[in-house]
C-alpha positions in Angstrom: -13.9 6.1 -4.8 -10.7 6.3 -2.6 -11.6 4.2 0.4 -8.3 3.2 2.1 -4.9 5.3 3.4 -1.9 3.6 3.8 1.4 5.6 5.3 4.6 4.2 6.2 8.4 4.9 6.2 11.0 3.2 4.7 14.1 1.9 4.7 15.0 0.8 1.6 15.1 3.5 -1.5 11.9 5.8 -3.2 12.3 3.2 -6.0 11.9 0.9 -4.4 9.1 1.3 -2.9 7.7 2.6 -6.3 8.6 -0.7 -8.0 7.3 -3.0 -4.9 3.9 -1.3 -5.2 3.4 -0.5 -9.5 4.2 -4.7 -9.3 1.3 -5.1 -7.0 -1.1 -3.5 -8.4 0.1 -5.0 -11.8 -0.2 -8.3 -9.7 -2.6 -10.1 -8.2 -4.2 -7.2 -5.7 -5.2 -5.2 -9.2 -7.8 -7.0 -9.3 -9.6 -5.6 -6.0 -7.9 -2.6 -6.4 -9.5 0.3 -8.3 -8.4 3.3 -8.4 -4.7 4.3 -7.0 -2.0 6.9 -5.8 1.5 6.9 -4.5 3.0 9.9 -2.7 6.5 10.4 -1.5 6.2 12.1 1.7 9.6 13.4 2.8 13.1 11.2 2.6 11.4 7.8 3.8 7.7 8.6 4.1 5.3 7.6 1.7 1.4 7.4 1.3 -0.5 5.4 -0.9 -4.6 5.8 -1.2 -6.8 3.7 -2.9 -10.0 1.9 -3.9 -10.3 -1.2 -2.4 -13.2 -3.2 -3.1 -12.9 -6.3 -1.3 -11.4 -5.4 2.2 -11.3 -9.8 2.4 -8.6 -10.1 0.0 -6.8 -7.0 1.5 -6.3 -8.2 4.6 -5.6 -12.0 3.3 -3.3 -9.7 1.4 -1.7 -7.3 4.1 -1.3 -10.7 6.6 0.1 -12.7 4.2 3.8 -14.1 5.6 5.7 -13.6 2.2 4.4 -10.0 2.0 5.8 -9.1 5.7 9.0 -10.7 5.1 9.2 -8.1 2.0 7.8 -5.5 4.5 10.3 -6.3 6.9 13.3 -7.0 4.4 12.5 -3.2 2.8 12.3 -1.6 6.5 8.3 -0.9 6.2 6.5 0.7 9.4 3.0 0.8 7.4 -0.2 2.0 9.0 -3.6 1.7 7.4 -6.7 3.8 7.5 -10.4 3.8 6.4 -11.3 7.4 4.9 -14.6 8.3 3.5 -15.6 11.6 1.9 -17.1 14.8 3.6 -20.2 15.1 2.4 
């Protein structure tokens, strides 16, 4: 179930954003991440939501130096949210 909102703008193109995140989840973070989507939202927004199911490795993962010097290098605001179904 979809667990986890992340939106950010960009500086860098759509593609590659799209490329940065499809080798991510090929990568290493595929294998806490479940379920996935990638929206474009507008001409540098984007949101991506997800299943994560160790919030650990996510945040090893969203701290991790090498990742924020791509973060940085691409032009990445990124903010993250916890969502959780109406029931």
């Amino acid at each position: 179930m979809i667990n986890t909102m992340v939106r950010a703008t960009y500086t860098c193109s759509w593609e590659e954003i799209q490329k940065r995140i499809t080798d991510d989840m090929n990568g290493e973070p595929g294998q806490w991440i479940g379920e996935w989507s990638l929206i474009r939202e507008g001409d540098n927004g984007m949101v991506w939501l997800g299943e994560i199911t160790d919030f650990n490795a996510f945040g090893a993962f969203m701290s991790d130096p090498e990742e924020n010097e791509k973060d940085k290098s691409m032009g990445l605001d990124i903010k993250v949210f916890t969502i959780q179904p109406m029931e």
